[in-house]
C-alpha positions as CSV (number, residue, x, y, z in Angstrom):
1,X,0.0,0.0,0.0
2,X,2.7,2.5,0.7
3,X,4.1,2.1,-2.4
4,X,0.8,3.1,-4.1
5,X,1.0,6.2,-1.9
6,X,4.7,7.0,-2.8
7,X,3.3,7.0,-6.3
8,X,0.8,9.1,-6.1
9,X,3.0,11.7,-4.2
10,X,5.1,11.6,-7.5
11,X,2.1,11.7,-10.0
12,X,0.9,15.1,-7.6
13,X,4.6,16.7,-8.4
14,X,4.6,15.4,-12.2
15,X,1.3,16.7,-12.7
16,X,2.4,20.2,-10.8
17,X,5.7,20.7,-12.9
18,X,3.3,19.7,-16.3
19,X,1.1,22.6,-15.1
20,X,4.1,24.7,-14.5
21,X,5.4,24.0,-18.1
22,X,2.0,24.7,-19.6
23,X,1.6,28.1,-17.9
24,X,5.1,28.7,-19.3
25,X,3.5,28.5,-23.1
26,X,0.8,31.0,-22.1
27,X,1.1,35.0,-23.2
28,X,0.6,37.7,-20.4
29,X,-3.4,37.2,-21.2
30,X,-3.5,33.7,-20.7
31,X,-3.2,32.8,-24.3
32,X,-1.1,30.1,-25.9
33,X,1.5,31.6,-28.7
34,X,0.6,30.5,-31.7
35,X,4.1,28.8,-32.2
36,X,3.1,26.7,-28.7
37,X,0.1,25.1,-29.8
38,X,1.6,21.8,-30.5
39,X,3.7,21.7,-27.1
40,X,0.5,22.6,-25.3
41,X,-1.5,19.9,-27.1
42,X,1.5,17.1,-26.0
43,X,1.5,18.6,-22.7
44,X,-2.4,18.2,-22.0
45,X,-2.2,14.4,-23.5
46,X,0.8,14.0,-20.9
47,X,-1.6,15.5,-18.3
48,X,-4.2,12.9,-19.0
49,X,-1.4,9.9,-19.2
50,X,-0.5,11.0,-15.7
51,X,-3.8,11.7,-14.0
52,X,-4.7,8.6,-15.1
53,X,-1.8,6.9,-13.4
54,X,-2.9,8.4,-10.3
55,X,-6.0,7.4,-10.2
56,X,-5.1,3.7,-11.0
57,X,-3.0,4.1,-7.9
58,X,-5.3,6.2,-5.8
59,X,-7.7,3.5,-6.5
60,X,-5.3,0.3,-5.7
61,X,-4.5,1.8,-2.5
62,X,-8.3,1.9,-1.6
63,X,-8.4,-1.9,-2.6
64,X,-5.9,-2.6,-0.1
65,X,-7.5,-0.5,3.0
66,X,-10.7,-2.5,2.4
67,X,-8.8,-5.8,2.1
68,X,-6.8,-5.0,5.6
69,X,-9.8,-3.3,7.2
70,X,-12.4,-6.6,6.4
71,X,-8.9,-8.9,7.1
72,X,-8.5,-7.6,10.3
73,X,-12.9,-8.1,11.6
């Protein structure tokens, strides 16, 4: 189970620096440059790659709290 945990500690920092990294592509308004739009599009697709990671992991870490909790009655 901890290792589930570990990994989802590491998906939250990915997932910070990819928003980090995306906010870098952005003009003054908000907007993406023009010349960014491909980066951006890789970087929302990288997003999705590693939210979904999380929430296998978020989710296996759950299995195993209700496997020790109903282990343990």
């Amino acid at each position: 189970m901890n290792c589930h945990q570990h990994a989802i500690k590491d998906f939250d920092l990915q997932l910070e620096m990819n928003d980090l990294e995306m906010n870098m592509l952005k003009d003054g308004s908000g907007d993406v440059l023009p010349y960014n739009e491909n980066r951006m599009d890789e970087l929302e697709q990288k997003k999705l790659k590693l939210l979904l990671g999380k929430r296998f992991h978020q989710n296996a870490t759950h299995a195993y709290w209700y496997y020790l909790e109903r282990a343990t009655k």
